[in-house]
mmCIF file of the N, C-alpha and C atoms, coordinates in Angstrom:
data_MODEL
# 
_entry.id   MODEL 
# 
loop_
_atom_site.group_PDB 
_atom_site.id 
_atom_site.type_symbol 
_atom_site.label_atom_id 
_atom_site.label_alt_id 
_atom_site.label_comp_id 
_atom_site.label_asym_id 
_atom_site.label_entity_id 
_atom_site.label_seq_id 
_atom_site.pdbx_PDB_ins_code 
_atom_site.Cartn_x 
_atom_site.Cartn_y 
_atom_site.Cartn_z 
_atom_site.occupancy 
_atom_site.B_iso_or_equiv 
_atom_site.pdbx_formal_charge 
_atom_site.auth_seq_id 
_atom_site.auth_comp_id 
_atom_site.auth_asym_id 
_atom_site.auth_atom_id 
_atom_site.pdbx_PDB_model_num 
ATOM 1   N N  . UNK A 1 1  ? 39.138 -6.972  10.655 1.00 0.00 ? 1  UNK A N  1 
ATOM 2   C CA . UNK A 1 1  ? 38.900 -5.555  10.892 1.00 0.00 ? 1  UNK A CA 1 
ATOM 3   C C  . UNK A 1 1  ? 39.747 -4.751  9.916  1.00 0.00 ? 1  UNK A C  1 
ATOM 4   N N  . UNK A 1 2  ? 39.114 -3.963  9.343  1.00 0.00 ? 2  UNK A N  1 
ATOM 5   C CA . UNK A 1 2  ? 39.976 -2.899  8.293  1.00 0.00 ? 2  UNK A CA 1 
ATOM 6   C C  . UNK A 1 2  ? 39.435 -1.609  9.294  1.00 0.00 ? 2  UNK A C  1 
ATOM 7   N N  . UNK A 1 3  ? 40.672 -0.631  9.371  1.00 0.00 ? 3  UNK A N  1 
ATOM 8   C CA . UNK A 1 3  ? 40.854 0.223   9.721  1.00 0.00 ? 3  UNK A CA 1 
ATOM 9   C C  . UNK A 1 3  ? 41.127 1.814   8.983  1.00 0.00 ? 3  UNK A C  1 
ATOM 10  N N  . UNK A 1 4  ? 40.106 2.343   8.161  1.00 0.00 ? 4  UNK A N  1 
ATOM 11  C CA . UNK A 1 4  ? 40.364 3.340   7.177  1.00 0.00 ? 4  UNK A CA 1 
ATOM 12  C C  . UNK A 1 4  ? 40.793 4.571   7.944  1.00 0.00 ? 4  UNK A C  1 
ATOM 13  N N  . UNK A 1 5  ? 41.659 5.709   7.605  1.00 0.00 ? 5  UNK A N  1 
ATOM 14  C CA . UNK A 1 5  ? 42.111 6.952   8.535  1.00 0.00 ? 5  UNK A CA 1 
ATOM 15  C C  . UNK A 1 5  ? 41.960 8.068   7.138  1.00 0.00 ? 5  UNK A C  1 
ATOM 16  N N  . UNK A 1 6  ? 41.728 9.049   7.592  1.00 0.00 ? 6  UNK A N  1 
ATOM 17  C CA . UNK A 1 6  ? 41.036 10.199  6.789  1.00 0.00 ? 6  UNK A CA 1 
ATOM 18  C C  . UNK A 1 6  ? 42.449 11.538  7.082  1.00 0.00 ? 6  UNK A C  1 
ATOM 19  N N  . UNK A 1 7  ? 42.503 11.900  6.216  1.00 0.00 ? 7  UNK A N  1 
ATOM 20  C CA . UNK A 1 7  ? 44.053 13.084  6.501  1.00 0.00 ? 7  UNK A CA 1 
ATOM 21  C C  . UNK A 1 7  ? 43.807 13.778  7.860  1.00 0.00 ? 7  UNK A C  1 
ATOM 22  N N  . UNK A 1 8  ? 42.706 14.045  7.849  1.00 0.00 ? 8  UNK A N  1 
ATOM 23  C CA . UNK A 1 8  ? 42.474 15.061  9.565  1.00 0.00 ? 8  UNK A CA 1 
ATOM 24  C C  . UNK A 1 8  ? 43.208 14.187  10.729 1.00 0.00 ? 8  UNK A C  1 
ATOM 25  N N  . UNK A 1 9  ? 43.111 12.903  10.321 1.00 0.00 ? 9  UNK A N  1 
ATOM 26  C CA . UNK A 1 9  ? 43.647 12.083  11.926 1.00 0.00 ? 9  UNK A CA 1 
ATOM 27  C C  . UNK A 1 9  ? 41.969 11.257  12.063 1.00 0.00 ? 9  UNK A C  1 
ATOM 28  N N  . UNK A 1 10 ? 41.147 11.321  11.515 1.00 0.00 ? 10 UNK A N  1 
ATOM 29  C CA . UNK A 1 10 ? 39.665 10.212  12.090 1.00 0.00 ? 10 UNK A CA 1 
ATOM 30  C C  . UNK A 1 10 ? 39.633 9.115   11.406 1.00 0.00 ? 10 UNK A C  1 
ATOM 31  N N  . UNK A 1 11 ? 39.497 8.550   11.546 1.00 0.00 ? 11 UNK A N  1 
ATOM 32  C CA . UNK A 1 11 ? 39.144 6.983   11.567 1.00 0.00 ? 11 UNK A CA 1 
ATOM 33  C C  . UNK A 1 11 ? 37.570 6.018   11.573 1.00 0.00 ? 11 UNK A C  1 
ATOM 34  N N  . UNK A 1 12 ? 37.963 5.457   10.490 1.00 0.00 ? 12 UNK A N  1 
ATOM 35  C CA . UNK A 1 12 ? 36.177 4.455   10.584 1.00 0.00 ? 12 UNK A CA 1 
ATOM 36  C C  . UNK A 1 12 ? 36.775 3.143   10.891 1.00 0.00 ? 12 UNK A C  1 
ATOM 37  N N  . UNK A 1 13 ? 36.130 1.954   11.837 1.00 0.00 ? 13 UNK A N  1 
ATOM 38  C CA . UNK A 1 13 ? 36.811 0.807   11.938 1.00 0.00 ? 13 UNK A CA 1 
ATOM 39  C C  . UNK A 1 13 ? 35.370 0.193   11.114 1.00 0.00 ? 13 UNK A C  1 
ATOM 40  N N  . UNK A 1 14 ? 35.760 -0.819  10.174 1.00 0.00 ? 14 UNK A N  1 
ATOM 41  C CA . UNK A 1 14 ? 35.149 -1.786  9.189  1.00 0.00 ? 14 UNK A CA 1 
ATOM 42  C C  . UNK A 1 14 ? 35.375 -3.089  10.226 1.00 0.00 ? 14 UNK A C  1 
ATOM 43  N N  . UNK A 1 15 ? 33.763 -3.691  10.749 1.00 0.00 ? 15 UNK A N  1 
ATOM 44  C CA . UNK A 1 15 ? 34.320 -5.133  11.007 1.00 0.00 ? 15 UNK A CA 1 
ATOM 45  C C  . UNK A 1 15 ? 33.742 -6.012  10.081 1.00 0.00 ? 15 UNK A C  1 
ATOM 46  N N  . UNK A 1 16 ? 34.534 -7.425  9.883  1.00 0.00 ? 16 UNK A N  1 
ATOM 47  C CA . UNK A 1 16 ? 34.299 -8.786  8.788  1.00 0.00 ? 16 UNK A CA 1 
ATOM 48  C C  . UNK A 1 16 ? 33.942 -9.665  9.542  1.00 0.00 ? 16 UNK A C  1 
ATOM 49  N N  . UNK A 1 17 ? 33.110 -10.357 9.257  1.00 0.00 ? 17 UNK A N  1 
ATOM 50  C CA . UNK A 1 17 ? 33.059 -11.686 9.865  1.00 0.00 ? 17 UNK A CA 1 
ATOM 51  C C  . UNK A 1 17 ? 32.382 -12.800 8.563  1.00 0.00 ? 17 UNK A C  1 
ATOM 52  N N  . UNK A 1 18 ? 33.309 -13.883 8.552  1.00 0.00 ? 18 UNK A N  1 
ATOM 53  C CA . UNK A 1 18 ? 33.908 -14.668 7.362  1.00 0.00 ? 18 UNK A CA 1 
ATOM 54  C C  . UNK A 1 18 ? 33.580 -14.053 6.233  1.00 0.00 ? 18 UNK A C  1 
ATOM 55  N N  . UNK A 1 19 ? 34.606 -13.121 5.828  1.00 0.00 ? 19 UNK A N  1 
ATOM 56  C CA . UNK A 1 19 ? 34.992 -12.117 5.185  1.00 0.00 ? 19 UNK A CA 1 
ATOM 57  C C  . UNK A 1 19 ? 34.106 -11.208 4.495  1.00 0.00 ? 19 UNK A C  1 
ATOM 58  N N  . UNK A 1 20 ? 32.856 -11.173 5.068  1.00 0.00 ? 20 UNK A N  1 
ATOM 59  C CA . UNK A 1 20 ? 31.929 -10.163 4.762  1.00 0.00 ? 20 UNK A CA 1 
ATOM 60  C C  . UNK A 1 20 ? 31.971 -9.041  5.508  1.00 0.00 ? 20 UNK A C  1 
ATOM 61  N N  . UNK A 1 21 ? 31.659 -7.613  4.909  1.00 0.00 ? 21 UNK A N  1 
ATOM 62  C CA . UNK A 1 21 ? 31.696 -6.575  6.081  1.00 0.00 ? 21 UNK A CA 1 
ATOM 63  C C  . UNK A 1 21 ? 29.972 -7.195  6.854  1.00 0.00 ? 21 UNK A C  1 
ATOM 64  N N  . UNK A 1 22 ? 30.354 -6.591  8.436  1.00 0.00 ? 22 UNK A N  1 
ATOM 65  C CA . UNK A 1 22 ? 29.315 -7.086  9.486  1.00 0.00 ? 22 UNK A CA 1 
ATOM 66  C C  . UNK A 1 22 ? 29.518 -6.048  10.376 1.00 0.00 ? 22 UNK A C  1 
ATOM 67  N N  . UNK A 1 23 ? 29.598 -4.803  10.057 1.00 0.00 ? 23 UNK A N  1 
ATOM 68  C CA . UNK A 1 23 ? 29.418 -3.529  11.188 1.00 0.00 ? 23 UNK A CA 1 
ATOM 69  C C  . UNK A 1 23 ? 30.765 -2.733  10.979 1.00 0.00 ? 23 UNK A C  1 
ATOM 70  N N  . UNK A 1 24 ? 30.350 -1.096  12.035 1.00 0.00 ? 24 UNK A N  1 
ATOM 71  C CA . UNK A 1 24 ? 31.464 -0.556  12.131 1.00 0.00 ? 24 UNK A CA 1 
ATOM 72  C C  . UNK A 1 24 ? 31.586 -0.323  13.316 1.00 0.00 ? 24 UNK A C  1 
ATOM 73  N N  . UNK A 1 25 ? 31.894 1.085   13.732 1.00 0.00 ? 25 UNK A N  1 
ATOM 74  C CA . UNK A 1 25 ? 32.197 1.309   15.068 1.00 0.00 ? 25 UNK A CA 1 
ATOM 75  C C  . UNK A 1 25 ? 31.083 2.979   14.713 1.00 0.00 ? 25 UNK A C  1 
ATOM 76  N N  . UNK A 1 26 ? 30.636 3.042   13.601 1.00 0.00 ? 26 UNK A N  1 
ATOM 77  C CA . UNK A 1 26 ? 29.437 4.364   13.932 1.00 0.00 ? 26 UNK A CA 1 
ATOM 78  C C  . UNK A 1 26 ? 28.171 3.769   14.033 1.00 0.00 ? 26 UNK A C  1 
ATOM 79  N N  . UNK A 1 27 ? 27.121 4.788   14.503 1.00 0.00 ? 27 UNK A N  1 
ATOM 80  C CA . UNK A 1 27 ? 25.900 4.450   15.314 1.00 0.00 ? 27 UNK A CA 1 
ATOM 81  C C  . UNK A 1 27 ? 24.898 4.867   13.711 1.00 0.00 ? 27 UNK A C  1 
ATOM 82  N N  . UNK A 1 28 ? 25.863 4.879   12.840 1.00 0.00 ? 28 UNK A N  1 
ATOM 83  C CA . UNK A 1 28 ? 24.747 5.402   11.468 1.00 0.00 ? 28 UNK A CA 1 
ATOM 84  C C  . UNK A 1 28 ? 24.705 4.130   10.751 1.00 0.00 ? 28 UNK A C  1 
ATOM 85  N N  . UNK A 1 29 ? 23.257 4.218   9.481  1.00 0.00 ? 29 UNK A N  1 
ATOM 86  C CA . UNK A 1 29 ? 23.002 2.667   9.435  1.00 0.00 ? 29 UNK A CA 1 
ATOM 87  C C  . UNK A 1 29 ? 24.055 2.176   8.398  1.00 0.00 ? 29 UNK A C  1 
ATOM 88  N N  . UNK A 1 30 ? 24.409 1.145   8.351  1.00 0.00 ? 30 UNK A N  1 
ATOM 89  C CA . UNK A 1 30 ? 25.760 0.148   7.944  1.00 0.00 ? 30 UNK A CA 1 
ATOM 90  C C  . UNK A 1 30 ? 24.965 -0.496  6.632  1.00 0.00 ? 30 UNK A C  1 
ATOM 91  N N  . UNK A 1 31 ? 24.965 -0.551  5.348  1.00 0.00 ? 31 UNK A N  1 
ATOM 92  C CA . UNK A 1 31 ? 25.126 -1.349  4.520  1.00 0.00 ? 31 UNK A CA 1 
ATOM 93  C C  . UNK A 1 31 ? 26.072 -1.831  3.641  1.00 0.00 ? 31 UNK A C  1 
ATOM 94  N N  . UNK A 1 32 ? 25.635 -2.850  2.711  1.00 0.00 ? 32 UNK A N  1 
ATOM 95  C CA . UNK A 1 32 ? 27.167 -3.403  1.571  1.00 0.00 ? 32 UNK A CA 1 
ATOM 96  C C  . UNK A 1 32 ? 26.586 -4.034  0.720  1.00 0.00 ? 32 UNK A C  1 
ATOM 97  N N  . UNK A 1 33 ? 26.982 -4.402  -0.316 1.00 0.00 ? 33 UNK A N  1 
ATOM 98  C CA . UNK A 1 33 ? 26.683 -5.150  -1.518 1.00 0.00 ? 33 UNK A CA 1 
ATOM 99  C C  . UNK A 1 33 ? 27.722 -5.380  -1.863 1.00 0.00 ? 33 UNK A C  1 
ATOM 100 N N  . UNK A 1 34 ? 27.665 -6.652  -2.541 1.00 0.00 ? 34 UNK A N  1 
ATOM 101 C CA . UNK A 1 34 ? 29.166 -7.200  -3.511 1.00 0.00 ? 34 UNK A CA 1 
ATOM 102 C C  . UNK A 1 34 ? 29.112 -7.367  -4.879 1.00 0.00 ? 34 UNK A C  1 
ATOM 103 N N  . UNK A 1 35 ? 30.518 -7.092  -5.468 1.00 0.00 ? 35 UNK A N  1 
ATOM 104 C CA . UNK A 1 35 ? 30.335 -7.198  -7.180 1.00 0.00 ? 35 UNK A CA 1 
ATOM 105 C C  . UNK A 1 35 ? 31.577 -8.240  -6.825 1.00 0.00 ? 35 UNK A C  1 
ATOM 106 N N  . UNK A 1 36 ? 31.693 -9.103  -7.520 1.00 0.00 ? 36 UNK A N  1 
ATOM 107 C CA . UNK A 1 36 ? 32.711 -9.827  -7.709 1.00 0.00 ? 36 UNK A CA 1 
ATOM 108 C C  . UNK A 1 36 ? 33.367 -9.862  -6.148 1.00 0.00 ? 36 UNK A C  1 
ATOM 109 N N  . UNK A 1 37 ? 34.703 -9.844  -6.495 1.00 0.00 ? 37 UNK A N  1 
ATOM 110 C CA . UNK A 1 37 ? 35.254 -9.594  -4.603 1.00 0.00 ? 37 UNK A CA 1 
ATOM 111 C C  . UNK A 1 37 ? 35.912 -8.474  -4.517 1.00 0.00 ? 37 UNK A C  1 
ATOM 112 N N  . UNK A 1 38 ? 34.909 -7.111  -4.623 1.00 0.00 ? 38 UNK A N  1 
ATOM 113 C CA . UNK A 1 38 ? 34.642 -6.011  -4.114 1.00 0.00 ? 38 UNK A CA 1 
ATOM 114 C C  . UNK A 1 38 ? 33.387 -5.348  -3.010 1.00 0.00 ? 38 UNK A C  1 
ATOM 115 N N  . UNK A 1 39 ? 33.469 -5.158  -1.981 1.00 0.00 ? 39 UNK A N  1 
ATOM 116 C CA . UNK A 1 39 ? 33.063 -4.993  -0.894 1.00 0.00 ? 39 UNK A CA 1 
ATOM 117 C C  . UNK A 1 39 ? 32.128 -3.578  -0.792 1.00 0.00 ? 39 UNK A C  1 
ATOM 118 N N  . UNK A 1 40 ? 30.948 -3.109  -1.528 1.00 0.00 ? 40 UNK A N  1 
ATOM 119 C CA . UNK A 1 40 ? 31.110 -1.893  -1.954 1.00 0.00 ? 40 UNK A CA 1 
ATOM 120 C C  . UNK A 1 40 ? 30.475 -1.459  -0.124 1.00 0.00 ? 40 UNK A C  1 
ATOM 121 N N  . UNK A 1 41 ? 30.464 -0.155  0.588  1.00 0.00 ? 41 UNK A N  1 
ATOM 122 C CA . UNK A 1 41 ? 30.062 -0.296  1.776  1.00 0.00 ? 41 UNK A CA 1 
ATOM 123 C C  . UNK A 1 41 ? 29.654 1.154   2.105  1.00 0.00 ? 41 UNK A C  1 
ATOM 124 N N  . UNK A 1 42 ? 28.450 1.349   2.510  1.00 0.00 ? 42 UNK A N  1 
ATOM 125 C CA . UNK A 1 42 ? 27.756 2.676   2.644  1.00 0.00 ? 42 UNK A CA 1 
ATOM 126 C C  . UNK A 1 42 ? 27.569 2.391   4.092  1.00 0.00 ? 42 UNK A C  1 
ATOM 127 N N  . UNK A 1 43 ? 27.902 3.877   5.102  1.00 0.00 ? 43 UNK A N  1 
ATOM 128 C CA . UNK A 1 43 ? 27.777 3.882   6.380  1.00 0.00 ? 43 UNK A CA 1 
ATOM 129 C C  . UNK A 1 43 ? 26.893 5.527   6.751  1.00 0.00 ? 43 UNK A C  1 
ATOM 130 N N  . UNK A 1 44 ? 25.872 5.362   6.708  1.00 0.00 ? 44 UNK A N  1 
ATOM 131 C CA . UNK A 1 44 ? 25.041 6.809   6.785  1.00 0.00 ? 44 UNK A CA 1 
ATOM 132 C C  . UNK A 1 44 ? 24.590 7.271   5.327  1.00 0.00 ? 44 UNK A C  1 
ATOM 133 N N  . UNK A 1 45 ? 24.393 8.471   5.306  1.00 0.00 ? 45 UNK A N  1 
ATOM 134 C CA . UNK A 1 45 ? 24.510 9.182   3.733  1.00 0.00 ? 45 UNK A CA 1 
ATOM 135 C C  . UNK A 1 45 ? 25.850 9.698   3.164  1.00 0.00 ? 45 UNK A C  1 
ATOM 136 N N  . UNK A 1 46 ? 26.898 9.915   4.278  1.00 0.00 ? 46 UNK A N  1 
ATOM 137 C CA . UNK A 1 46 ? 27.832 10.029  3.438  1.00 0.00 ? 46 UNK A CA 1 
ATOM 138 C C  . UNK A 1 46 ? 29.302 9.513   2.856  1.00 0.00 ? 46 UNK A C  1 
ATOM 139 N N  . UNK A 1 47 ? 29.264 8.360   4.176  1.00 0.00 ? 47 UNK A N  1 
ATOM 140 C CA . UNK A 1 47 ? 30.376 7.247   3.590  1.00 0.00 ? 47 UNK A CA 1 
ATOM 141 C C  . UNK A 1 47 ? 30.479 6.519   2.700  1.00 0.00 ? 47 UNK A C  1 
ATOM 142 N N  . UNK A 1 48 ? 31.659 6.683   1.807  1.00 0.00 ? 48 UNK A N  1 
ATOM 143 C CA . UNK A 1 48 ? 31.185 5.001   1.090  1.00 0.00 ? 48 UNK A CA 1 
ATOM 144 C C  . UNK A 1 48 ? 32.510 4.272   0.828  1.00 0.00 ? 48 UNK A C  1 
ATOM 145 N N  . UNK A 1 49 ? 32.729 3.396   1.111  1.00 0.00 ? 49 UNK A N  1 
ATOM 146 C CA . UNK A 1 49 ? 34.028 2.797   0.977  1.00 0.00 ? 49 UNK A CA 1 
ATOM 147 C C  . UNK A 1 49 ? 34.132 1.567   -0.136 1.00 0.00 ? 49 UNK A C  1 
ATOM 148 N N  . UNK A 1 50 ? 35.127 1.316   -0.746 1.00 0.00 ? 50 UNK A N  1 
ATOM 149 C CA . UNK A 1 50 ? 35.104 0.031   -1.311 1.00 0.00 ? 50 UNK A CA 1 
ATOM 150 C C  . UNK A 1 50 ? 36.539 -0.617  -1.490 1.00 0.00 ? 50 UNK A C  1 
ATOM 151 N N  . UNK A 1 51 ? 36.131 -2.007  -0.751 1.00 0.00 ? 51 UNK A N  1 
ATOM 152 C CA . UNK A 1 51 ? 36.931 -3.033  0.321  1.00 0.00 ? 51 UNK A CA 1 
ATOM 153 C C  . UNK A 1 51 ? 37.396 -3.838  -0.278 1.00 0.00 ? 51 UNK A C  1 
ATOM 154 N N  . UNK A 1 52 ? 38.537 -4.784  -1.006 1.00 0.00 ? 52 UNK A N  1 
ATOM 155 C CA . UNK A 1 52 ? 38.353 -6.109  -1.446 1.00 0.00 ? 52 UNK A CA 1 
ATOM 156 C C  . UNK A 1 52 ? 38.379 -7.206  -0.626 1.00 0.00 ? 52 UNK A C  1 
ATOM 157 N N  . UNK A 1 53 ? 38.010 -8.288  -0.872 1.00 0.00 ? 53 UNK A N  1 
ATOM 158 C CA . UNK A 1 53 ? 38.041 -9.792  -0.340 1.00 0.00 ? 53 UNK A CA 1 
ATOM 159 C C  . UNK A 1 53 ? 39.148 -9.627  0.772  1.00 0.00 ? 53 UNK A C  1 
ATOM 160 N N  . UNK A 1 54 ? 40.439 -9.231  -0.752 1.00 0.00 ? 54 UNK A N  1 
ATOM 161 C CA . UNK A 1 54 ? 42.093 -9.615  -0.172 1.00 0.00 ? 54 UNK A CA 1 
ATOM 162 C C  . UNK A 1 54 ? 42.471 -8.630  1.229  1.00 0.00 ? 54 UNK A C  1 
ATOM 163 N N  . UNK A 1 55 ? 42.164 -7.425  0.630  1.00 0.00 ? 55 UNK A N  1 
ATOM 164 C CA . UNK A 1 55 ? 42.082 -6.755  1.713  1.00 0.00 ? 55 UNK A CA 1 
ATOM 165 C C  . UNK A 1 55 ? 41.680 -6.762  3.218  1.00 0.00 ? 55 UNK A C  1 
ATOM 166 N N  . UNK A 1 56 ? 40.248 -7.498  3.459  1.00 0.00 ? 56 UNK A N  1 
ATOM 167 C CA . UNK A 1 56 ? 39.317 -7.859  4.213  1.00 0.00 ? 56 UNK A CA 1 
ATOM 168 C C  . UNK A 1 56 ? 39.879 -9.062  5.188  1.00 0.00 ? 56 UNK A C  1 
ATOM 169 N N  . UNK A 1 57 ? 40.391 -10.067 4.314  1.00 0.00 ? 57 UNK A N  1 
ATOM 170 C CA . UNK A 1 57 ? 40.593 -10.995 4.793  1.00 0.00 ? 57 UNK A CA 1 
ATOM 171 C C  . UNK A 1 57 ? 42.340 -11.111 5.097  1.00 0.00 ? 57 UNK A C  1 
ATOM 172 N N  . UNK A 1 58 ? 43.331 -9.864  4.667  1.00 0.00 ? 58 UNK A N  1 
ATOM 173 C CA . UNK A 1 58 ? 44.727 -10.091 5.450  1.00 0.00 ? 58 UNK A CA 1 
ATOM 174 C C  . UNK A 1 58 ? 45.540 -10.482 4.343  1.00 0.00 ? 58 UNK A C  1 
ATOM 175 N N  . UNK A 1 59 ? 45.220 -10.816 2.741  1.00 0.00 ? 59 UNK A N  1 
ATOM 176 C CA . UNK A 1 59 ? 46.260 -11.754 2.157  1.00 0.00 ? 59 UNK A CA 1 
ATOM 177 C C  . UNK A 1 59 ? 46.609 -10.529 1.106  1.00 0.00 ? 59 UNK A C  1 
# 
């Protein structure tokens, strides 16, 4: 689980499962694509995050 926080105080929770993103915690639609081991991750029209492996996976 990666946990991103936005200056206001809100929060998106990213979940992984074997170290791919596999959902969040919003009800808008969830996609991702990978370049190398970068995680790129669109959540609605206006999120977009990008995750690495290392990150994802804790190391």
């Amino acid at each position: 689980v990666v946990t991103v926080t936005w200056p206001d105080g809100g929060t998106r929770i990213i979940h992984f499962h074997d170290g791919k993103p596999a959902g969040s915690d919003s009800s808008d639609e969830f996609r991702f694509t990978r370049e190398g081991s970068l995680n790129m991750i669109r959540i609605g029209v206006s999120e977009r995050f990008e995750i690495t492996d290392q990150l994802a996976l804790g190391n």
